[in-house]
py3Dmol code that shows the C-alpha trace and the ligand (Angstrom):
import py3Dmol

protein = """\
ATOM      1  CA  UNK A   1     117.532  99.712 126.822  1.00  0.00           C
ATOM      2  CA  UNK A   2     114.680 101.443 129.145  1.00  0.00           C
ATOM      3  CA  UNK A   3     112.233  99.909 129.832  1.00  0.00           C
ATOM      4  CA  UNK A   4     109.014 100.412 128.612  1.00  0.00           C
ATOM      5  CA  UNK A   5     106.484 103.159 129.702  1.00  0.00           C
ATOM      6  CA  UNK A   6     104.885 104.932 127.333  1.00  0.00           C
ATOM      7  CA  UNK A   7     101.823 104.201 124.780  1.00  0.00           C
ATOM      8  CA  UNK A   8     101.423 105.927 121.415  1.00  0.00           C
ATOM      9  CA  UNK A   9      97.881 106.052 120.028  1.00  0.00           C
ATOM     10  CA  UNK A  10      97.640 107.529 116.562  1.00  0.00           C
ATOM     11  CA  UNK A  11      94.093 108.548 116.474  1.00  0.00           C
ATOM     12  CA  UNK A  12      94.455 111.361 113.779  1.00  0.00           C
ATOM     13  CA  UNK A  13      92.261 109.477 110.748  1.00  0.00           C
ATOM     14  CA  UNK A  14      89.354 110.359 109.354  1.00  0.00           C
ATOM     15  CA  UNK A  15      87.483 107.153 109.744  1.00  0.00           C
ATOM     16  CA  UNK A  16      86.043 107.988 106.354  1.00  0.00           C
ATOM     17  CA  UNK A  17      84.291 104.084 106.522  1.00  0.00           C
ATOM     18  CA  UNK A  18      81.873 105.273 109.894  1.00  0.00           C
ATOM     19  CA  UNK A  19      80.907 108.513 108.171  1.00  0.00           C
ATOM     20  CA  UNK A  20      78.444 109.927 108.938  1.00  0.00           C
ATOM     21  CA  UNK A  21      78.616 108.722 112.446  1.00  0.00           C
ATOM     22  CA  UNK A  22      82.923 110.345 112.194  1.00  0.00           C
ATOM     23  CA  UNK A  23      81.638 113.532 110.366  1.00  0.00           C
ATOM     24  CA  UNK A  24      81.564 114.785 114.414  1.00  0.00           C
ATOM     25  CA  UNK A  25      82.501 111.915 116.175  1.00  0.00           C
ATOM     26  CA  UNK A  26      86.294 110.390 116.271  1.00  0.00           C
ATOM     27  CA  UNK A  27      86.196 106.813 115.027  1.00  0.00           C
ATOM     28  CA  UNK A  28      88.303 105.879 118.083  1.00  0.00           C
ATOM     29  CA  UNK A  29      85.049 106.652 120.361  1.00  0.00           C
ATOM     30  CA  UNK A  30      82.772 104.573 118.704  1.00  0.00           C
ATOM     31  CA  UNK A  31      81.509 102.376 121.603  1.00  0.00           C
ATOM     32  CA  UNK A  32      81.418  98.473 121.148  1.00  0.00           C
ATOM     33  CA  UNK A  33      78.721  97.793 124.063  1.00  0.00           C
ATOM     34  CA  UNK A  34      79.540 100.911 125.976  1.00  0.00           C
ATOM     35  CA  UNK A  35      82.786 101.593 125.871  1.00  0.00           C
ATOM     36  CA  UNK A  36      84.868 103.739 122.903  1.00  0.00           C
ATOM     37  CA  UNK A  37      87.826 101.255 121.143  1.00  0.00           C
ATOM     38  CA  UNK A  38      90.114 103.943 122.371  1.00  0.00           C
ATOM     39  CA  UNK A  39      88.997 102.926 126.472  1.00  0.00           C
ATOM     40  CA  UNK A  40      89.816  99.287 125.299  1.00  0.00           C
ATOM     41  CA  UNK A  41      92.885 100.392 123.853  1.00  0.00           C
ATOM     42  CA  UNK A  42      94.252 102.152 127.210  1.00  0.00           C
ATOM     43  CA  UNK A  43      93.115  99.318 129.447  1.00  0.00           C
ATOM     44  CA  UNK A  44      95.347  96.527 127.624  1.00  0.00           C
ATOM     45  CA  UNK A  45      98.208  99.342 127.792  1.00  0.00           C
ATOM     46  CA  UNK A  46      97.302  99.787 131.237  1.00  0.00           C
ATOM     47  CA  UNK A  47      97.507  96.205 132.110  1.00  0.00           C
ATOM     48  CA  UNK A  48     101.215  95.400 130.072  1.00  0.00           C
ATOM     49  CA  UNK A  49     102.354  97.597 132.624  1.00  0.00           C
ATOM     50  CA  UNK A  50     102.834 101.199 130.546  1.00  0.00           C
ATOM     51  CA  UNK A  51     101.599 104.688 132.520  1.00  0.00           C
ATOM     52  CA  UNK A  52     101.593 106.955 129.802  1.00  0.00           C
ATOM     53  CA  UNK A  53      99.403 107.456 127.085  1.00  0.00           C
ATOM     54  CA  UNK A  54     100.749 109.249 124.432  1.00  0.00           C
ATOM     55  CA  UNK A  55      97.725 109.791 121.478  1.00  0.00           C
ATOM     56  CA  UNK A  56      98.292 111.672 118.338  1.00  0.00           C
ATOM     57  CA  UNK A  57      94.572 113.540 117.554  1.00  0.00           C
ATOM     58  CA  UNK A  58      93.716 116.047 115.004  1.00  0.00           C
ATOM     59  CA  UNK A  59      90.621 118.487 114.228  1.00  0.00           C
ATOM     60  CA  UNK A  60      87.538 117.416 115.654  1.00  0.00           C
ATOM     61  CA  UNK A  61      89.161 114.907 118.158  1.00  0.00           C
ATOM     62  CA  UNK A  62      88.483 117.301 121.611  1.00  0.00           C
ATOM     63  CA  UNK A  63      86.098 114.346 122.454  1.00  0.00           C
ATOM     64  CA  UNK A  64      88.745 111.907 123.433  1.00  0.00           C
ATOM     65  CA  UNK A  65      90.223 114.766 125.726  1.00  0.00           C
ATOM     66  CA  UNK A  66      86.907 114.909 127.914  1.00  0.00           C
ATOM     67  CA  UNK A  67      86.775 111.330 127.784  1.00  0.00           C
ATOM     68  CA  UNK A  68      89.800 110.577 129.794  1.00  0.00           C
ATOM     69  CA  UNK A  69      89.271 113.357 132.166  1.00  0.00           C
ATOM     70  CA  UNK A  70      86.756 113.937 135.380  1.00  0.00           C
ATOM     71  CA  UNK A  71      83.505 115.894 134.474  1.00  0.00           C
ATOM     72  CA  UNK A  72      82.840 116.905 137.878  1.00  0.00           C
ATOM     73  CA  UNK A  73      79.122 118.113 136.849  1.00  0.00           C
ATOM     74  CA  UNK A  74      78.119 114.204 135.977  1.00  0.00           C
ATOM     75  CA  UNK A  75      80.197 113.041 139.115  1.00  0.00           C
ATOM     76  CA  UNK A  76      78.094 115.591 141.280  1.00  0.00           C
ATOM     77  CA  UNK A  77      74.738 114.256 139.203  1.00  0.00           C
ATOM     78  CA  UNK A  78      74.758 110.710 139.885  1.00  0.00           C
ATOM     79  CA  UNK A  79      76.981 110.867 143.294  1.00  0.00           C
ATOM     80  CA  UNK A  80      75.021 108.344 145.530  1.00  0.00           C
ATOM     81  CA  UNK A  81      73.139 107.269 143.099  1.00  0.00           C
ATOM     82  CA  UNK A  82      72.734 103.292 141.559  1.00  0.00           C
ATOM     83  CA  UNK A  83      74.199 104.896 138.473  1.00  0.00           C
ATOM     84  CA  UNK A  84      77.639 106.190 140.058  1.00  0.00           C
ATOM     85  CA  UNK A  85      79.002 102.215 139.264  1.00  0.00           C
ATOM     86  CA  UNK A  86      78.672 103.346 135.707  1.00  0.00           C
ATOM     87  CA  UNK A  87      81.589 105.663 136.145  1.00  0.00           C
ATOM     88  CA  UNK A  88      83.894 103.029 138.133  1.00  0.00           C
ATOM     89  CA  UNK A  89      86.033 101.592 135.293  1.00  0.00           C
ATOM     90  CA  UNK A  90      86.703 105.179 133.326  1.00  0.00           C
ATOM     91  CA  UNK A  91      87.908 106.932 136.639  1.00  0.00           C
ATOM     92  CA  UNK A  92      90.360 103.849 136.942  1.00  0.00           C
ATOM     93  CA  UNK A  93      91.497 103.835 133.708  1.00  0.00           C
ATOM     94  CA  UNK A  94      92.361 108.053 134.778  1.00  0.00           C
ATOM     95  CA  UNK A  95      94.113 107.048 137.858  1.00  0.00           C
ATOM     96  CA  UNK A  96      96.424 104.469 136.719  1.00  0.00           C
ATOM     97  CA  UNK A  97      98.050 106.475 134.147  1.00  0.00           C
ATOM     98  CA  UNK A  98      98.555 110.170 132.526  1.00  0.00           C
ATOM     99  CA  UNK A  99      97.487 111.278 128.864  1.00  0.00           C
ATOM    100  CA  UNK A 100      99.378 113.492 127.096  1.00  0.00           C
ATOM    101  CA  UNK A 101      98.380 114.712 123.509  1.00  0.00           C
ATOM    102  CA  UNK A 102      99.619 116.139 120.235  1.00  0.00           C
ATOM    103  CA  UNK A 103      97.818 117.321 117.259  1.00  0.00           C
ATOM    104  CA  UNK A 104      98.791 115.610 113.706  1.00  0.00           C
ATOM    105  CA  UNK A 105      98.081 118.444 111.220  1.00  0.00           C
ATOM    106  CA  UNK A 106      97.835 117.129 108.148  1.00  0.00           C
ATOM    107  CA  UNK A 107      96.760 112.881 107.987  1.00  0.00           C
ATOM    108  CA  UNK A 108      99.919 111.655 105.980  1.00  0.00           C
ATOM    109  CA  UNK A 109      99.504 108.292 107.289  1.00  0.00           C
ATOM    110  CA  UNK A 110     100.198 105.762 109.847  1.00  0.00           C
ATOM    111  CA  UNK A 111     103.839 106.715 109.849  1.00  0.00           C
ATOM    112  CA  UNK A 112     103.697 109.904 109.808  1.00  0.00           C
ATOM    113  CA  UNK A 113     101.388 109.889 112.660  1.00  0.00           C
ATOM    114  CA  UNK A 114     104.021 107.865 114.843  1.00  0.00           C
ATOM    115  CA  UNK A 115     106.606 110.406 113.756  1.00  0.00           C
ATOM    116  CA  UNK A 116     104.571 113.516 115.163  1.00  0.00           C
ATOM    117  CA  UNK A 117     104.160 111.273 118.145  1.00  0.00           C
ATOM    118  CA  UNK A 118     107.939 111.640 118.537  1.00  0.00           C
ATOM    119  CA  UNK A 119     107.492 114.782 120.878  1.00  0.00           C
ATOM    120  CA  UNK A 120     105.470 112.773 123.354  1.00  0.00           C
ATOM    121  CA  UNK A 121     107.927 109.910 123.535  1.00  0.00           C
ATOM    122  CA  UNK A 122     111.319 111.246 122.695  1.00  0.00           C
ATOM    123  CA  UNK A 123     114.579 108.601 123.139  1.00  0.00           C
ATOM    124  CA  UNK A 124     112.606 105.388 124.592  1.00  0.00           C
ATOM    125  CA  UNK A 125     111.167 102.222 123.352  1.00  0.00           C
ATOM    126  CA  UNK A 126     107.198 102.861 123.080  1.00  0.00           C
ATOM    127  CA  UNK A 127     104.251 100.483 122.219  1.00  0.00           C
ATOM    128  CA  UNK A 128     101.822 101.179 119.742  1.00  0.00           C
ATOM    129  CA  UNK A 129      98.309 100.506 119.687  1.00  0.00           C
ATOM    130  CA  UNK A 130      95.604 101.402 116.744  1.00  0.00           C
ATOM    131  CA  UNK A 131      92.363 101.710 118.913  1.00  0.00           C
ATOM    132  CA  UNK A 132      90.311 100.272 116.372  1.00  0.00           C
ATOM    133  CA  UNK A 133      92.096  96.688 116.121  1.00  0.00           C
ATOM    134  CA  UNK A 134      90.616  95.655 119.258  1.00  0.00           C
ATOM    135  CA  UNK A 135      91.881  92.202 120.994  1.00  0.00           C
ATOM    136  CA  UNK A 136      90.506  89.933 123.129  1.00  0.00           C
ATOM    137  CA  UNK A 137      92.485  87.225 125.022  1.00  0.00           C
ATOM    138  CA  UNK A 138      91.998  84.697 127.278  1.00  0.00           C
ATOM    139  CA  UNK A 139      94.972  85.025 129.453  1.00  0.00           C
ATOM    140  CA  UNK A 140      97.125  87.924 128.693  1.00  0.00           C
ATOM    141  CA  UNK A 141      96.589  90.573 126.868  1.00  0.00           C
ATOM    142  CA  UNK A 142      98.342  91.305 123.310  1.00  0.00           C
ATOM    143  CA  UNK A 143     100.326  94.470 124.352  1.00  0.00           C
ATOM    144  CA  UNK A 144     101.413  92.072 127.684  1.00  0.00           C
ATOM    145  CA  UNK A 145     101.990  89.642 125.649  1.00  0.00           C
ATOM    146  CA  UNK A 146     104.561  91.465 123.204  1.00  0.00           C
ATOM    147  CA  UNK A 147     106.319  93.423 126.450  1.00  0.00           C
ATOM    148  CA  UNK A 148     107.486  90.098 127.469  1.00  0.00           C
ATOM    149  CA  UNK A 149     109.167  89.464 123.555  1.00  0.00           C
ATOM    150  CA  UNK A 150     110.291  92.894 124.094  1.00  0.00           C
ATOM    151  CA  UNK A 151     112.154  92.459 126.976  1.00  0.00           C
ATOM    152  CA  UNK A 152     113.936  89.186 125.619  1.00  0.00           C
ATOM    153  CA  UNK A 153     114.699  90.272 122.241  1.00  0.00           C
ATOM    154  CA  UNK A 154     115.104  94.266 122.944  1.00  0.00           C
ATOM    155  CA  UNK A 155     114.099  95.199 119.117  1.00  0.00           C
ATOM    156  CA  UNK A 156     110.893  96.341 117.003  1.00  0.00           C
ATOM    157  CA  UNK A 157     108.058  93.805 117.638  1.00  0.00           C
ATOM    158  CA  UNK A 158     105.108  93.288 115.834  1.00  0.00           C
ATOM    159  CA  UNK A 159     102.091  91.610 115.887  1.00  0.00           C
ATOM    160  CA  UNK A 160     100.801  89.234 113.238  1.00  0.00           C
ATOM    161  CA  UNK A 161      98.198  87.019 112.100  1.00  0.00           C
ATOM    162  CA  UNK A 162      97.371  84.529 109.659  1.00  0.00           C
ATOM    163  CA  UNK A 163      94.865  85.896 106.721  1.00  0.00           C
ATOM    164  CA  UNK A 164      93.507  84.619 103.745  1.00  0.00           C
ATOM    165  CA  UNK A 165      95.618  85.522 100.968  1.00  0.00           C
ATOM    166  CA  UNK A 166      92.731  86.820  99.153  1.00  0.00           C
ATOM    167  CA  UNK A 167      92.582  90.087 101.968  1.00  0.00           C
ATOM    168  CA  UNK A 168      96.413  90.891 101.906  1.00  0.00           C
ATOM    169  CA  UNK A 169      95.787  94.225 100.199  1.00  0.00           C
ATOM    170  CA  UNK A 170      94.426  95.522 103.583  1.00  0.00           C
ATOM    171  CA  UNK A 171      97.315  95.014 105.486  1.00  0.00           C
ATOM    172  CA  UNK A 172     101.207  95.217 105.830  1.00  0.00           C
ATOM    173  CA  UNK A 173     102.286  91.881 105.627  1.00  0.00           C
ATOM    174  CA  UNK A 174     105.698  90.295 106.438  1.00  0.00           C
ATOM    175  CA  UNK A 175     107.639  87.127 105.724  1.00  0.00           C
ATOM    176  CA  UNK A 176     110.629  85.618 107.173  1.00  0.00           C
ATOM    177  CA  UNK A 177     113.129  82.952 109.230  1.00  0.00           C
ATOM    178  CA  UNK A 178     111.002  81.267 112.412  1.00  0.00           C
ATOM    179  CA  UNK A 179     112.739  82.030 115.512  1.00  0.00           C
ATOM    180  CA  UNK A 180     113.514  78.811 117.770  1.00  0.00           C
ATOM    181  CA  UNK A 181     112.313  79.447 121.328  1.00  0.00           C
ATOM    182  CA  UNK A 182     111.125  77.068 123.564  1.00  0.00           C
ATOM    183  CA  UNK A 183     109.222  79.863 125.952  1.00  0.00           C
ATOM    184  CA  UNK A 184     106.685  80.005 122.611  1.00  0.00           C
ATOM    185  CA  UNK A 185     104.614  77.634 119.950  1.00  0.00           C
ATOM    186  CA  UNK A 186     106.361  76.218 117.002  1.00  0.00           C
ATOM    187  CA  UNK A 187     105.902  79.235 114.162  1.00  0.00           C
ATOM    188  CA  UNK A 188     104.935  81.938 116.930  1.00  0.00           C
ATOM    189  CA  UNK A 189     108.075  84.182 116.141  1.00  0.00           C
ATOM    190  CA  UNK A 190     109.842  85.142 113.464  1.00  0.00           C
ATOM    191  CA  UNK A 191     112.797  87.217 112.502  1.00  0.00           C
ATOM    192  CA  UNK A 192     111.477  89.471 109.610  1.00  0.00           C
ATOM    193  CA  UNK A 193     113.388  89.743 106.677  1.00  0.00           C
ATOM    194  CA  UNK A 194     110.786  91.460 104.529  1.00  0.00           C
ATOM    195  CA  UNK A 195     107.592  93.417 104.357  1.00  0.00           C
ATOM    196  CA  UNK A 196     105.397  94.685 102.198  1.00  0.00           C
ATOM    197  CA  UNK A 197     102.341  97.466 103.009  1.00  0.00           C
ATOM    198  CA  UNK A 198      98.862  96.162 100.914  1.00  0.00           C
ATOM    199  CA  UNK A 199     100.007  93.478  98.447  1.00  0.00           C
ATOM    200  CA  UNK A 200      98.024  92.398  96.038  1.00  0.00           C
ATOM    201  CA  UNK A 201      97.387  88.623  96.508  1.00  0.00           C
ATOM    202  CA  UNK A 202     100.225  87.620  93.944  1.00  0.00           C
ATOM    203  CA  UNK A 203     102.592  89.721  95.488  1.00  0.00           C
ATOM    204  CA  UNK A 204     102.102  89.218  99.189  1.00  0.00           C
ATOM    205  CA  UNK A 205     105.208  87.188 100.973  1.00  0.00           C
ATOM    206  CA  UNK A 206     103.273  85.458 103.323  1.00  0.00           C
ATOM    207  CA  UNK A 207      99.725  85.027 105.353  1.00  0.00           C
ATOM    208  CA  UNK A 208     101.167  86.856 108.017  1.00  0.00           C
ATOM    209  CA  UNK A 209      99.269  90.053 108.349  1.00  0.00           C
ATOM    210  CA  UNK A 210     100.334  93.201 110.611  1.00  0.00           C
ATOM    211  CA  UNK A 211      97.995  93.711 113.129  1.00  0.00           C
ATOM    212  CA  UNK A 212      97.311  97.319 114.974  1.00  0.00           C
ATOM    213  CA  UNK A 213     100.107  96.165 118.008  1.00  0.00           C
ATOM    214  CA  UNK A 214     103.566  97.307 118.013  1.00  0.00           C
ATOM    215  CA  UNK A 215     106.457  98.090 120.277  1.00  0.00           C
ATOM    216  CA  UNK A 216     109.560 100.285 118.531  1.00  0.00           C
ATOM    217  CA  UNK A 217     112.561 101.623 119.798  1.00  0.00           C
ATOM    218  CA  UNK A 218     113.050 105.342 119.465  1.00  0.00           C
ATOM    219  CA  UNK A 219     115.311 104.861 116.569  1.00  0.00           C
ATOM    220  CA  UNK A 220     112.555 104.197 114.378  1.00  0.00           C
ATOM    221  CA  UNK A 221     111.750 108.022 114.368  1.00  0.00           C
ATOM    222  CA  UNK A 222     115.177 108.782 112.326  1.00  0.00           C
ATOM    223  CA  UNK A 223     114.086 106.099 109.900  1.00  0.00           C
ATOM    224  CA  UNK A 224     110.442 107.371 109.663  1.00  0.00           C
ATOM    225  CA  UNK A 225     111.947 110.920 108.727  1.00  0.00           C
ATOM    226  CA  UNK A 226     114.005 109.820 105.864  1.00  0.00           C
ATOM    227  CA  UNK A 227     110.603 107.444 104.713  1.00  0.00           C
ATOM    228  CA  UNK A 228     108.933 108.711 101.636  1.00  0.00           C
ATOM    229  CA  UNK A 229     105.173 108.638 101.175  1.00  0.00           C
ATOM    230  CA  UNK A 230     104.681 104.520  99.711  1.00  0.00           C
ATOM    231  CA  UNK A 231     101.326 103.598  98.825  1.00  0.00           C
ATOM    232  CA  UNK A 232      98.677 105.296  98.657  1.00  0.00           C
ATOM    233  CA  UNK A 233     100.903 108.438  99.081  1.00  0.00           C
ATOM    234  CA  UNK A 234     101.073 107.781 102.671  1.00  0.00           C
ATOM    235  CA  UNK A 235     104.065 107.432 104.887  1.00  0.00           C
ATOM    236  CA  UNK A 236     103.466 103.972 105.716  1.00  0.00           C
ATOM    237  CA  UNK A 237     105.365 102.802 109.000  1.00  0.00           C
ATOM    238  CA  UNK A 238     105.528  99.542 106.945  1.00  0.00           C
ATOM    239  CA  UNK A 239     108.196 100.843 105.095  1.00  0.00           C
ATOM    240  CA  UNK A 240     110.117 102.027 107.770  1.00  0.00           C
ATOM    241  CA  UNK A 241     110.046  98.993 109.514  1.00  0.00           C
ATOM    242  CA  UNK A 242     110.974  97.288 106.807  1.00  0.00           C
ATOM    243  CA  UNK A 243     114.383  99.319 107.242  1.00  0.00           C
ATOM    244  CA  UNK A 244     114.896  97.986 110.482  1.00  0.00           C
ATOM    245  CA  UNK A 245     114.247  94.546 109.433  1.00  0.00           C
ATOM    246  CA  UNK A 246     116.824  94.551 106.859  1.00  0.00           C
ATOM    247  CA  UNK A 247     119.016  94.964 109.722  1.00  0.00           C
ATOM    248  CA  UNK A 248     117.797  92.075 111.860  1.00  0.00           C
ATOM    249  CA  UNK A 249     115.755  94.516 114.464  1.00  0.00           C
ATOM    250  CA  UNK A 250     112.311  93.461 113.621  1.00  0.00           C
ATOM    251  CA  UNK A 251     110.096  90.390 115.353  1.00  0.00           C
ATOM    252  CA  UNK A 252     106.643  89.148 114.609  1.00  0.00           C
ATOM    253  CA  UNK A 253     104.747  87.979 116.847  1.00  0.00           C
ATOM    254  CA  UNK A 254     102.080  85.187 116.180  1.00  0.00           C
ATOM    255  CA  UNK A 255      99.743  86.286 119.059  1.00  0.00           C
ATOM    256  CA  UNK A 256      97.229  84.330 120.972  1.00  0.00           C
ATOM    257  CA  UNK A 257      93.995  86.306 120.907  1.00  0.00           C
ATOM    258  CA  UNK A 258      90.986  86.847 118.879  1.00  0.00           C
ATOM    259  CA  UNK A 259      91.321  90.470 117.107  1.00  0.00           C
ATOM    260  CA  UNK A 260      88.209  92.446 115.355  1.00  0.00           C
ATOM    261  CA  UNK A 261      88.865  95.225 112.815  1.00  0.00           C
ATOM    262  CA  UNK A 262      86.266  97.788 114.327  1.00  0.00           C
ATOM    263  CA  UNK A 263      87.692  99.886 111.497  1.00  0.00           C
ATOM    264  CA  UNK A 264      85.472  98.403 109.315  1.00  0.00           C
ATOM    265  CA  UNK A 265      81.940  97.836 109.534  1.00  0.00           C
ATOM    266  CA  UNK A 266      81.665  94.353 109.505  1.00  0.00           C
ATOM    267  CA  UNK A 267      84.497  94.027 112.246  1.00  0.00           C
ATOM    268  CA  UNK A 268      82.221  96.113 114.238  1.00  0.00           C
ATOM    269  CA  UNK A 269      79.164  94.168 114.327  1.00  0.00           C
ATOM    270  CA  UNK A 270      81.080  91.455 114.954  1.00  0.00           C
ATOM    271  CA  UNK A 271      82.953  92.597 117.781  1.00  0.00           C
ATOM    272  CA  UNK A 272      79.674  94.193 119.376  1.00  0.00           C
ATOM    273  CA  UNK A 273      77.476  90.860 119.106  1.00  0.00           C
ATOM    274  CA  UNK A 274      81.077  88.791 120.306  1.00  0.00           C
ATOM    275  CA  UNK A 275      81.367  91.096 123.728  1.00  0.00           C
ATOM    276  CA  UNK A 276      77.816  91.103 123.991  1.00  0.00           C
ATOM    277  CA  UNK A 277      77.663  87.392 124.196  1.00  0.00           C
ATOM    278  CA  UNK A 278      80.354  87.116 126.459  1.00  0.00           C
ATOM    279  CA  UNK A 279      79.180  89.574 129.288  1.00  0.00           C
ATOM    280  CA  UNK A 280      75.705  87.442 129.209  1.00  0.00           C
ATOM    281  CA  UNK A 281      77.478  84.017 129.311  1.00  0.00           C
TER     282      UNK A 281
END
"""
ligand_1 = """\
29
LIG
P 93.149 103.719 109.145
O 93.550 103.908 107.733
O 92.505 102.460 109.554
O 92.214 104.881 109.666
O 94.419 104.027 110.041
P 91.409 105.984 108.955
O 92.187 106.603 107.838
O 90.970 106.886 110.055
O 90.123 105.163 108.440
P 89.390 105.089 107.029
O 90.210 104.149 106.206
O 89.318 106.492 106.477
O 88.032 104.539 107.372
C 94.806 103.236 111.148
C 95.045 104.086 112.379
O 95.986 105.113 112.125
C 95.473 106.383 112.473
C 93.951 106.228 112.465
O 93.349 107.151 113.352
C 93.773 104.779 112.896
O 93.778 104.656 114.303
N 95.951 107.387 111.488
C 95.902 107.116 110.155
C 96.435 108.588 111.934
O 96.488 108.854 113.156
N 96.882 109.506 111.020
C 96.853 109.270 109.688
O 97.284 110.154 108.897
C 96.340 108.034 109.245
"""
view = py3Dmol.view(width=600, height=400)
view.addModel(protein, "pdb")
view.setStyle({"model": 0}, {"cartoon": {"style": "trace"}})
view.addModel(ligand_1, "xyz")
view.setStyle({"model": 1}, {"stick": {}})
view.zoomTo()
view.show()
């Protein structure tokens, strides 16, 4: 199999948890310090190695568009000026890679998202990041990390993390046989056998949570087609993977990182005070 180039960021939702702030804004360009989660998102992509980011928007999204794109009026404004290091980091993020964008009409979920990413990616394997997980790792970042399992194990990976039961009903979460392999920590991998999108407590398999990190091979678009709407009435790309797990095509990945869920309030605050500490340490 290819290998891997491409990014898909579904950044379609309404991010109905931010409103007001998303009534104009797309959740995805919330800043933490002063960069959106989407810029975050496209720098760990950037650095696993892929060139092309592939994001699914919808109405009200033109924002991200500008965003990764010169505005030659504020290059001409602060050219020579103390300010023009502000710029350095978004006009390498635009150099190192090309965006390419497709609308999702109507928000029928995660999965659905992926699927009307399809035209962007067509017959290759493709990572997946949701902008508004946002990682932070010591070494390597999580999209690097997963390449690497990628390129061993050349099927669906996905990224996981222990929870407290009591929170499974906000995630996917997975169970299954641990994979022996030296290269990684005891527990680290595991060959997923089942899944299940937002258990309640009783019903969840495992700790392990799905985190907003995958990579899939193309032929988790003809799954994703045949995938009726699960909970919530949303395609869920749970339940497709859970179709390629029953076939032995699906790895979690333990991964070594902290993660904040910027989706949520909470996970916001946090994540803003935790970078803020860092760049004055
Ligand atoms: P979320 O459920 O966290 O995002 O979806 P949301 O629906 O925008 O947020 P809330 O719950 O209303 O606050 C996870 C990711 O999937 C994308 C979102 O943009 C987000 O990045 N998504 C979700 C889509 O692109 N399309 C959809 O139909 C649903």
């Amino acid at each position: 199999m290819n290998k891997l180039k491409k990014c898909l960021f579904p950044a379609a939702g309404y991010g109905t948890r931010f409103l007001p702030a998303t009534k104009a804004i797309p959740k995805e360009m919330l800043p933490v310090l002063t960069k959106p989660l989407l810029q975050y998102g496209v720098e760990e992509a950037i650095e696993a190695g892929l060139e092309t980011m592939a994001i699914v928007t919808g109405r009200g999204k033109r924002s991200i568009e500008d965003h990764f794109d010169i505005s030659y009026e504020l290059e001409h404004q602060i050219k020579g000026t103390s300010k023009e290091n502000y710029l350095t980091e978004i006009r390498s993020v635009i150099n190192a890679c090309t965006f390419s964008y497709t609308r999702q009409v109507e928000m029928k979920g995660l999965g659905h998202a992926i699927l009307t990413g399809e035209t962007l990616i067509g017959n290759e394997p493709f990572g997946v990041v949701l902008a508004d997980d946002l990682c932070d790792c010591e070494r390597e970042g999580v999209l690097t990390q997963m390449v690497n399992i990628y390129e061993k194990y050349k099927c669906c990976v996905v990224a996981v993390e222990e929870i407290p039961k009591e929170e499974s009903k906000k995630y996917g979460v997975i169970s299954g046989d641990v994979i022996k392999d030296e290269s990684y920590k005891a527990g680290a991998l595991v060959r997923v056998n089942d899944m299940v999108e937002k258990p309640e407590p009783q019903d969840a398999p495992s700790n392990l949570a799905i985190i907003g990190r995958y990579i899939l091979t193309p032929d988790i678009f003809e799954v994703l087609r045949d995938t009726q709407p699960g909970k919530g009435g949303e395609i869920q790309i749970t339940d497709a993977l859970l179709e390629m797990a029953k076939i032995g095509k699906v790895v979690a990945y333990k991964f070594d990182g902290k993660r904040f869920d910027c989706g949520s309030v909470d996970g916001f605050v946090e994540a803003t005070n935790y970078f803020y500490e860092k760049i004055q340490a």
